[in-house]
C-alpha positions as CSV (number, residue, x, y, z in Angstrom):
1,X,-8.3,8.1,9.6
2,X,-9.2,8.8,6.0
3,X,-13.0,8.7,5.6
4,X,-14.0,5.5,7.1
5,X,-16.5,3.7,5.7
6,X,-17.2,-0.2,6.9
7,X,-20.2,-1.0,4.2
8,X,-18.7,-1.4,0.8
9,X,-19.9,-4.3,-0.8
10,X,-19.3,-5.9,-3.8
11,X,-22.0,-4.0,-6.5
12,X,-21.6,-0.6,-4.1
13,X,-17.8,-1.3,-5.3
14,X,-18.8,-1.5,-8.8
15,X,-20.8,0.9,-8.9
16,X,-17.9,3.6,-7.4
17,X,-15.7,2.0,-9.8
18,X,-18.4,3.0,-12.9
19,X,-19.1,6.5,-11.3
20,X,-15.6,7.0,-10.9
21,X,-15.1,6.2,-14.8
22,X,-17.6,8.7,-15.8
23,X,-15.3,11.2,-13.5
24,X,-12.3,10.5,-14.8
25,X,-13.7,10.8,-18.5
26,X,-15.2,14.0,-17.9
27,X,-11.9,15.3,-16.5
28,X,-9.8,14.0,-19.4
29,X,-12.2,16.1,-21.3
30,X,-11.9,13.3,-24.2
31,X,-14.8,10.4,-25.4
32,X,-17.1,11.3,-22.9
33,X,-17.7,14.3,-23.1
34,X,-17.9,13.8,-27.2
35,X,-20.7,10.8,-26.8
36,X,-22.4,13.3,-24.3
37,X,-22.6,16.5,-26.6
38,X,-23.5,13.5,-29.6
39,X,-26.7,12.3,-27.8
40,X,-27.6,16.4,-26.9
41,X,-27.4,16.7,-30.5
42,X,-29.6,13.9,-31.1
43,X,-32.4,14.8,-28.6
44,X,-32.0,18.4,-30.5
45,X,-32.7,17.0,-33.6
46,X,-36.1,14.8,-32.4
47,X,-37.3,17.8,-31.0
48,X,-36.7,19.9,-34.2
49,X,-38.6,17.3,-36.3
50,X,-41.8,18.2,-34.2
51,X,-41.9,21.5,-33.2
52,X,-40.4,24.4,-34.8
53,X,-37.5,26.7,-33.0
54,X,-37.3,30.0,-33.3
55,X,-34.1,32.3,-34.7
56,X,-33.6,33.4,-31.3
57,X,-33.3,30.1,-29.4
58,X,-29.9,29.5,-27.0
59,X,-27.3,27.8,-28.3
60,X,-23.9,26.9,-28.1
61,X,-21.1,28.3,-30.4
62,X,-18.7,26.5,-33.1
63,X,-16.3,28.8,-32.3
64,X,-16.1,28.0,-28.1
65,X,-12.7,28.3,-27.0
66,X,-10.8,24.7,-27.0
67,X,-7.5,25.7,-24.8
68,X,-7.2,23.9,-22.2
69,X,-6.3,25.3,-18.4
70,X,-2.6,26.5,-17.7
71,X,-2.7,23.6,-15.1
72,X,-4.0,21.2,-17.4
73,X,-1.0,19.8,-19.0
74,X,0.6,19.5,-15.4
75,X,-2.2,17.1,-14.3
76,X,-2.1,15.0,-17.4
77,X,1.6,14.4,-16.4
78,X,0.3,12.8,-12.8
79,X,-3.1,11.7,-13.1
80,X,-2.3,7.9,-14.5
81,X,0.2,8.1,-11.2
82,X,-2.2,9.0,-8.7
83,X,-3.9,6.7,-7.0
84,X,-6.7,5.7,-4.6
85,X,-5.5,3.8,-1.1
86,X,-7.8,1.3,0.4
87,X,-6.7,0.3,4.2
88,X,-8.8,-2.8,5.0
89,X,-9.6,-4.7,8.1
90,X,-10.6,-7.8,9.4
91,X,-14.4,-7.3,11.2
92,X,-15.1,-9.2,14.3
93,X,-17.8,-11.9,13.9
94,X,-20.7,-11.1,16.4
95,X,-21.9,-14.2,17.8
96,X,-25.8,-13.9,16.2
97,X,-24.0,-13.9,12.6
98,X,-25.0,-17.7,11.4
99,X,-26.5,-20.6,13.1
100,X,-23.2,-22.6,12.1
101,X,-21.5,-20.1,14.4
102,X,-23.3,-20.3,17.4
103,X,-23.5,-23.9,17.7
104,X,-19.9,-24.1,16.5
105,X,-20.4,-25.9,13.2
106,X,-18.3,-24.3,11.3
107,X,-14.9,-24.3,13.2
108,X,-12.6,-25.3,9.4
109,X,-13.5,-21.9,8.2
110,X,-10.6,-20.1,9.0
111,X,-11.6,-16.8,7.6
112,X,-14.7,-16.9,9.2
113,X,-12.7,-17.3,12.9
114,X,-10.7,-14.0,11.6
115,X,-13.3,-11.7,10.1
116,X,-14.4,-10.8,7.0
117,X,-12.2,-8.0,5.7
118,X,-13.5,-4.8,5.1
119,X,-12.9,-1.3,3.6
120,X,-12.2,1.1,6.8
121,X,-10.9,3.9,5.4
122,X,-9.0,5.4,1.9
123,X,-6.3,7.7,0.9
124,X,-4.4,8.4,-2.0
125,X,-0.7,7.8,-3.1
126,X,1.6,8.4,-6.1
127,X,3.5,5.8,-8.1
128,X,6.5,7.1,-8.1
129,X,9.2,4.6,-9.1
130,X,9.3,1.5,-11.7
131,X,11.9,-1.1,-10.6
132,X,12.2,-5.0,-11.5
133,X,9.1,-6.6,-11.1
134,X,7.2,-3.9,-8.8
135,X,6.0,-0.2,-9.0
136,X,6.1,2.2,-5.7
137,X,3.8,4.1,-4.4
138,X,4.6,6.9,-1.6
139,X,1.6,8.0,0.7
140,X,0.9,9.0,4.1
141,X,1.7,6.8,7.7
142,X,-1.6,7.3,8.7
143,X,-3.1,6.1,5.5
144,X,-2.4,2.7,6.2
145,X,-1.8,2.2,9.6
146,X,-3.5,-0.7,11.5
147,X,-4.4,-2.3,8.1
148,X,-4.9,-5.7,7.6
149,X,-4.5,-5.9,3.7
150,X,-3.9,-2.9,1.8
151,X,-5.5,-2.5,-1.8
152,X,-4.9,0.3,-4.4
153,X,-7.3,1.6,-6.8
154,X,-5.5,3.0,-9.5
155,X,-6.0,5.6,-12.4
156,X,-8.3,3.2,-14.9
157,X,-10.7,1.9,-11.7
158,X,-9.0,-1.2,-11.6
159,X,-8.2,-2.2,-7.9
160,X,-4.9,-4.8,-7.4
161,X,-3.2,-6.0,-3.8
162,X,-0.4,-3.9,-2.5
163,X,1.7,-4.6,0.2
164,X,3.4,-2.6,2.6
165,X,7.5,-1.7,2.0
166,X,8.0,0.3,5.2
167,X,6.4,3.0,7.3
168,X,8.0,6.2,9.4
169,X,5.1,7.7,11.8
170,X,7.9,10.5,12.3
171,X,7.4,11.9,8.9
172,X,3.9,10.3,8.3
173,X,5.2,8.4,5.2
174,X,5.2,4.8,3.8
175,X,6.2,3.2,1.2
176,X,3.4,0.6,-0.9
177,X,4.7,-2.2,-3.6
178,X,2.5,-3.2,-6.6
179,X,3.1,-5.6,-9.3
180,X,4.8,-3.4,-12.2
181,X,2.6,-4.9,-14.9
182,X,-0.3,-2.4,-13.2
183,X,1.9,0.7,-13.5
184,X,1.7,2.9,-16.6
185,X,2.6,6.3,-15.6
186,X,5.1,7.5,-13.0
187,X,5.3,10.7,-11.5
188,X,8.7,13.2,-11.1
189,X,9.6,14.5,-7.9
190,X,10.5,18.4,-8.2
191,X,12.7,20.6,-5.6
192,X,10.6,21.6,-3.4
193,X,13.7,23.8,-2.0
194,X,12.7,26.0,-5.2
195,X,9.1,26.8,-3.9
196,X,8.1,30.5,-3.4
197,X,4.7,31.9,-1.7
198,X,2.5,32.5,-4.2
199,X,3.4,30.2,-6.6
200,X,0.7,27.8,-8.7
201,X,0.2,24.2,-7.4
202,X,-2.5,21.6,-7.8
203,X,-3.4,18.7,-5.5
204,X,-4.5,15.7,-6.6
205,X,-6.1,12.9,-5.2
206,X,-9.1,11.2,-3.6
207,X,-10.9,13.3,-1.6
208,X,-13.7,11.5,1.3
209,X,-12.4,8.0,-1.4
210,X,-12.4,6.3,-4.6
211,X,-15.9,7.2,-5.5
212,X,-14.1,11.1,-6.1
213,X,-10.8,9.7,-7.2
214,X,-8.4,11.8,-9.3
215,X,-10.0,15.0,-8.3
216,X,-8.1,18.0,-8.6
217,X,-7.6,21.2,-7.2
218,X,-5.6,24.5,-7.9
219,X,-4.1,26.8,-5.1
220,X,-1.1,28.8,-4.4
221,X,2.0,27.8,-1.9
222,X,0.9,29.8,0.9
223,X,4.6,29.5,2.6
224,X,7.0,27.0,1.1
225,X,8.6,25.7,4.6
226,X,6.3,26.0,7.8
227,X,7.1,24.9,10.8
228,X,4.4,22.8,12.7
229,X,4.0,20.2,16.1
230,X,1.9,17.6,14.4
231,X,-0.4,15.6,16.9
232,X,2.5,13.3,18.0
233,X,4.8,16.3,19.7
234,X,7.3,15.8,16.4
235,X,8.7,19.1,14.7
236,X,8.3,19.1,11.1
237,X,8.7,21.5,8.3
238,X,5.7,21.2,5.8
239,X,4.3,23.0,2.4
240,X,1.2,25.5,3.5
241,X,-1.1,25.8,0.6
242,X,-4.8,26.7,0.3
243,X,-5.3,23.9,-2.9
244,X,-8.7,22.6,-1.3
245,X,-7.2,19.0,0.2
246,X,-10.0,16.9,2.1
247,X,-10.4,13.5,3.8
248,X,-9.0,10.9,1.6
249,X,-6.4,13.3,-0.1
250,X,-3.8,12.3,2.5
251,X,-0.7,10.7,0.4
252,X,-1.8,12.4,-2.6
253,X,0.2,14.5,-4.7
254,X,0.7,18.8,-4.4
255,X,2.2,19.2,-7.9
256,X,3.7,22.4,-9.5
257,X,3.6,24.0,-13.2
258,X,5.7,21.4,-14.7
259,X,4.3,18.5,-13.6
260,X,6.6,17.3,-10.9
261,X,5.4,16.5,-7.7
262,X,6.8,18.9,-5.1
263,X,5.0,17.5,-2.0
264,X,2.8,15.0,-0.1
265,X,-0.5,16.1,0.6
266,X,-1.0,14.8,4.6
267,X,-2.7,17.1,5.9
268,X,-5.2,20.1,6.8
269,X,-6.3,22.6,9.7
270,X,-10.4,22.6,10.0
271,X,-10.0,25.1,13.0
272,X,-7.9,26.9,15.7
273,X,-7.2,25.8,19.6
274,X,-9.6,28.0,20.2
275,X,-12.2,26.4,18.1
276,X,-12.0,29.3,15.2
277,X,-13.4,27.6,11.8
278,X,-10.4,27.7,9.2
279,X,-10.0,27.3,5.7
280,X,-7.3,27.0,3.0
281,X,-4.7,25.5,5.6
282,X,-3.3,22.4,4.0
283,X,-0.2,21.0,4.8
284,X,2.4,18.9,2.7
285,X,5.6,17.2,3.1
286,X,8.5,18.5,0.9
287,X,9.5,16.5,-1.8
288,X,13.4,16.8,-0.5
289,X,11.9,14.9,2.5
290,X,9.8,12.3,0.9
291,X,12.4,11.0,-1.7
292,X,15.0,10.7,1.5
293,X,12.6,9.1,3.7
294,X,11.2,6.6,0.7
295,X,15.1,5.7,-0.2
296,X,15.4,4.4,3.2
297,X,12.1,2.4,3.4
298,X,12.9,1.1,0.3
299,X,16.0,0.2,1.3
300,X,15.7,-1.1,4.9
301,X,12.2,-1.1,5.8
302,X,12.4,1.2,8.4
303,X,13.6,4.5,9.3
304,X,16.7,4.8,12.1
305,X,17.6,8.3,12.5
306,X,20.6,9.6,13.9
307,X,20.1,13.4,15.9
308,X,21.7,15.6,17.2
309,X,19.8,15.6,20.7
310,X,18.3,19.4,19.9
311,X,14.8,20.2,19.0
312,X,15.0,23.2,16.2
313,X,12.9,25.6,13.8
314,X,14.2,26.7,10.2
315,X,14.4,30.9,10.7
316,X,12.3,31.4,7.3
317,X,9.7,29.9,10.0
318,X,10.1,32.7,12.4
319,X,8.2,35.9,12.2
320,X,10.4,38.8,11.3
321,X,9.0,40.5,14.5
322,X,9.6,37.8,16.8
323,X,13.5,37.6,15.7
324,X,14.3,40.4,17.6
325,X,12.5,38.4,20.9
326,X,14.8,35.5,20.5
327,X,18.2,37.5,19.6
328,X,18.6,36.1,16.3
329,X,20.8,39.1,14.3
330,X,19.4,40.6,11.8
331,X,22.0,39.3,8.5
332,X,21.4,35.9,9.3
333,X,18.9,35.3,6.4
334,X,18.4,31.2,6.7
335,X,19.5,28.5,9.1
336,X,17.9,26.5,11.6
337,X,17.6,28.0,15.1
338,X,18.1,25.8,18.2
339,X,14.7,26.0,20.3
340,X,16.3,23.3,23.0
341,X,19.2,21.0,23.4
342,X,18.3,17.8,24.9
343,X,19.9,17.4,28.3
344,X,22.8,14.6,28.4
345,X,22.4,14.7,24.4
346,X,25.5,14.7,22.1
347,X,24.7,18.4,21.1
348,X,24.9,19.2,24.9
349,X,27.8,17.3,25.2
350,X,29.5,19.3,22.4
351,X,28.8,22.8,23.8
352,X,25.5,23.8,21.9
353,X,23.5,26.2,23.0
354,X,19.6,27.1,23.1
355,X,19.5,30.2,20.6
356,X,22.5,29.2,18.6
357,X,21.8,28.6,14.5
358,X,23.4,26.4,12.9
359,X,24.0,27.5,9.3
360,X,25.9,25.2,8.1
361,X,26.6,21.3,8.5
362,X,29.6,19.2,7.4
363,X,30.4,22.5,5.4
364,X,27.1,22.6,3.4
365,X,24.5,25.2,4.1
366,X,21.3,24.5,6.0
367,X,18.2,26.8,4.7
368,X,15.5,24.1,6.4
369,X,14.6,21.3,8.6
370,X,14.5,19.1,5.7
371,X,18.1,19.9,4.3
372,X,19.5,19.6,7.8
373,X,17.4,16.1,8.0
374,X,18.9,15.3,4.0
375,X,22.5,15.4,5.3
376,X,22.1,13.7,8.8
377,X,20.9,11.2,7.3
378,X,23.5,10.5,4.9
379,X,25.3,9.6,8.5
380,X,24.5,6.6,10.7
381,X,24.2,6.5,14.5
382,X,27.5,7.3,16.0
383,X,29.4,9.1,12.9
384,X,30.5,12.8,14.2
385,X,29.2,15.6,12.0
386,X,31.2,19.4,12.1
387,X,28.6,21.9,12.7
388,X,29.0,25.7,12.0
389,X,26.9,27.5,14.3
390,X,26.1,31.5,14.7
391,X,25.9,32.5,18.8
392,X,25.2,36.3,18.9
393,X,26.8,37.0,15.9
394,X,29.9,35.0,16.4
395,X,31.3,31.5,14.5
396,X,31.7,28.8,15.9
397,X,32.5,25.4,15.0
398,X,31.4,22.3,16.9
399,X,32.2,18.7,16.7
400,X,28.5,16.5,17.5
401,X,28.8,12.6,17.9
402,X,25.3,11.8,16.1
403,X,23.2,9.7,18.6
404,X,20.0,7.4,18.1
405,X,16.5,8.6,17.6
């Protein structure tokens, strides 16, 4: 979980809330930092009155350069979205806690029977969408798993009740609700089917909580569609980048040039299987995926998925050296290579093959897993979709009822 912390009390809160101000100011580079250099100058000024300073004291220049980073304006166009995630719940009562308690005294206190609630660990999310009477915020599964109430800190320090729209463990998403009076920015969701290695990002978030919230950090796309077994055994294609993402930045935003969110900060690698300390391995959820998966929670609350029965990995996710191992021809540029087919599943039932790649599905091409995932889930559970697969260098086309996940 997202750096737990069970001891927040009331003036610890406030005094994150005032620290985190000061933050926020600093970064917006705006009145604080003017009041700041205004009080220097004023100290400056007491000490010239009583003792004299030489020609050759430091000082700063009026001429300091007062552009701002290339990044800059592509934060500013987030930051009011991005917000801190508070998963909160309800502490046991041990039985020494009050004298009422042990000798039963104070049975009508309801809350007291439940617990009191308490901060147990914080994310981050983005408000992504303004609609009637609520604003929605995307962040991580795990961010709010297990919670008993769910609060949100947002841009301004001012923490407000969300509640939970729907989760998907499979894609580590879910989908908060806050009153829409709260929300005053909303962030843009980019295509993250544009992304090239190399290319600028920032994340931003809340990295180890609140107390650091809206904290940013620059990095490149270190490969736009990876292909990685997350913890739970589930394939999924994710954003590598080394933007520094921490504890707490889960469900915060990894945001490109222009200011559009392009994925979902959710996770990192701190070392190898073989215990090898790593560093600038962070992992995020392509936007493609996020803004299907959120539609549907949205929508129905939950995620069903209809699959094809096959367990795959997009080719851009295969080694150019390791091709040649698995038979995959050398003009097939993109598709999604079929690792295993599910025994008695529909795909097995329609003639696919381990080793085949699809390419294309219902006529449109596939480059990823989240494209393939985009239009199978524009199907429900027994539709039939028309697959166009490559076997050895061949075309064939197969007919696959879609079953449940």
């Amino acid at each position: 979980m997202e750096n737990p912390n069970t001891n927040h009390g009331k003036n610890k809160f406030l005094v994150k809330t005032a620290v985190v101000g000061v933050v926020a100011g600093l970064i917006g580079g705006g009145a604080s930092y003017v009041a700041l250099d205004q009080i220097n100058n004023a100290n400056l000024n007491n000490n010239q009155a009583q003792t004299t300073i030489s020609s050759n004291s430091a000082k700063t220049s009026k001429n300091s350069a007062k552009t701002s980073g290339t990044m800059t304006p592509a934060y500013n166009d987030v930051k009011g979205a991005v917000v801190s995630v508070i998963n909160m719940k309800r502490q046991s009562n041990s039985s020494n806690n009050s004298l009422f308690d042990i000798f039963g005294d104070n049975d009508n206190d309801n809350s007291s029977k439940k617990g009191k609630l308490q901060t147990y660990s914080e994310g981050s999310g983005v408000i992504y969408m303004k609609s009637g009477n609520k604003g929605y915020i995307v962040t991580n599964n795990h961010v709010v798993s297990g919670s008993d109430k769910v609060q949100v800190m947002l841009s301004n320090g001012k923490t407000v009740n969300a509640r939970i729209v729907g989760t998907d463990a499979t894609t580590d998403l879910a989908v908060l609700a806050i009153d829409s009076g709260y929300v005053t920015q909303t962030a843009e969701f980019g295509d993250s089917k544009t992304l090239q290695a190399g290319q600028t990002v920032i994340a931003v978030g809340s990295p180890l909580g609140s107390e650091y919230a809206s904290t940013v950090t620059q990095g490149i796309i270190s490969a736009p569609a990876r292909s990685i077994t997350t913890s739970s055994a589930n394939q999924q294609t994710v954003i590598q980048t080394d933007a520094a993402i921490n504890p707490g930045n889960s469900g915060g935003a990894l945001v490109n040039s222009a200011g559009q969110v392009i994925g979902i900060n959710s996770m990192k690698l701190a070392q190898s299987s073989d215990g090898t300390s790593v560093e600038g391995m962070g992992f995020a959820i392509p936007s493609n995926e996020v803004v299907t998966i959120v539609n549907q929670l949205v929508k129905k609350g939950k995620i069903t998925r209809p699959q094809l029965g096959v367990k795959v990995i997009a080719l851009q996710g295969i080694p150019a050296s390791y091709r040649k191992h698995l038979s995959i021809k050398s003009n097939l540029k993109s598709g999604i290579y079929i690792a295993s087919v599910t025994k008695n599943g529909s795909a097995a039932a329609a003639g696919m093959k381990t080793g085949d790649v699809i390419v294309k599905v219902d006529g449109k091409t596939v480059t990823d897993v989240a494209s393939l995932h985009s239009i199978l889930y524009d199907h429900k559970v027994g539709d039939t979709v028309n697959l166009t697969v490559d076997r050895n260098g061949k075309t064939l086309n197969l007919q696959v009822k879609l079953q449940a996940n």
